[in-house]
C-alpha angles and dihedrals in degrees: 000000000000125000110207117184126194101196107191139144106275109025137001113238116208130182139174126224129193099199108310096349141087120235098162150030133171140165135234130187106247100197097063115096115234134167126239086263095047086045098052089041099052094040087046090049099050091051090050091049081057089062100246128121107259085203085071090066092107089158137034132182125188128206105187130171090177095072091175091078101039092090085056081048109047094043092050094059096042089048096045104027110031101233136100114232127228107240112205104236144139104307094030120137100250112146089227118098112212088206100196098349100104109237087229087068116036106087116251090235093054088052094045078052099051095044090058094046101058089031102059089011107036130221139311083060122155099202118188121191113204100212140132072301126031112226130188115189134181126226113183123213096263087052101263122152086225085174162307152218132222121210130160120277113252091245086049093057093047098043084052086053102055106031089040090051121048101204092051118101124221115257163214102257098221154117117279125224093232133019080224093094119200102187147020099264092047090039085057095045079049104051086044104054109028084049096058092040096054080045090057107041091050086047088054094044086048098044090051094044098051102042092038095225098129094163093061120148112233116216128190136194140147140079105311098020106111090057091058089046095062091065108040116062095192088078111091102200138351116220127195100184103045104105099054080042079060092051099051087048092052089043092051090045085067095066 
């Protein structure tokens, strides 16, 4: 069996694979600090809590944009599961070329991303990750990461609301029946939704104007992004699981 980590700012994502499937996801808080010990326990315990050996991980790859707690990670699995995990990172082995982006640079997520997209979609594919950041990226039909655009992540707009204006109420973060707002909180879900789908939607038109590829394929995947994709028909497909899919190709292009 495969481990496969999303490391991000916000959650891990972990999920298990058995060959080409996935058996198995859970969440961890990313923010909290924990030790390598903390880190292999708690890992061990919530496969075990799915019901499979832990005994059976035989791999394990890690994606991570929070490098102050790689070293806790990485120890934890080697410690408790006996295996020395693959970090993405600049040389890996990935099958996307980054052109005149600097590998340094470009978050390991986008490129994870970027890898599952062209590799079960095909290229040109716009793919937009809705995270503490969203992120649209374009991969060309060659394989090429052409671009990418960086906006605030939903939470983080409406974190930045309500801790940023003292007489604003946190939320449900949701879609509102009508743009017509009658009150704060719906004026606030509002504000937030409609804002990000108008944001995608004009990011999508731009995207496909500039590069000329009007054909492109939309991906979508994070967090809130089903919810997004509800609303916005320009996206083709929305895709919970791509970035840890990413994780197990780039994983298999190693050996």
């Amino acid at each position: 069996m495969l481990l496969t980590m999303d490391v991000g700012n916000t959650n891990i994502t972990a999920g298990i694979f058995v060959e080409k499937d996935l058996v198995e996801l859970f969440r961890i808080t990313t923010k909290l600090p924990r030790t390598s010990d903390e880190f292999g326990i708690l890992i061990r315990d919530m496969i075990a809590a799915k019901g499979l050996d832990t005994k059976q991980i035989s791999a394990a790859i890690i994606g991570s944009v929070v490098p102050n707690i790689m070293y806790s990670l990485t120890n934890g699995i080697i410690k408790y599961f006996d295996v020395t995990p693959v970090i993405v990172g600049p040389g890996i082995k990935t099958g996307i070329n980054l052109g005149r982006l600097n590998p340094r640079e470009v978050g390991a997520d986008r490129i994870v991303d970027l890898v599952a997209a062209y590799e079960i979609y095909g290229g040109p594919t716009l793919v937009i990750d809705y995270g503490t950041a969203t992120t649209y990226d374009v991969v060309t039909e060659d394989g090429v990461f052409l671009a990418g655009v960086t906006a605030p992540g939903i939470r983080t707009s409406a974190n930045a609301l309500w801790k940023g204006a003292a007489r604003l109420p946190e939320i449900e973060i949701k879609t509102p029946e009508s743009i017509l707002a009658t009150n704060t909180i719906t004026s606030m879900q509002a504000g937030l939704m409609y804002g990000v789908i108008g944001e995608t939607k004009y990011i999508i038109e731009q995207m496909k104007k500039e590069t000329g590829f009007k054909d492109m394929k939309v991906v979508a995947t994070g967090g809130l992004g089903k919810m997004i994709s509800r609303e916005v028909p320009e996206i083709n497909c929305f895709d919970d699981t791509l970035t840890l899919k990413g994780l197990r190709i780039i994983y298999e292009k190693q050996q």
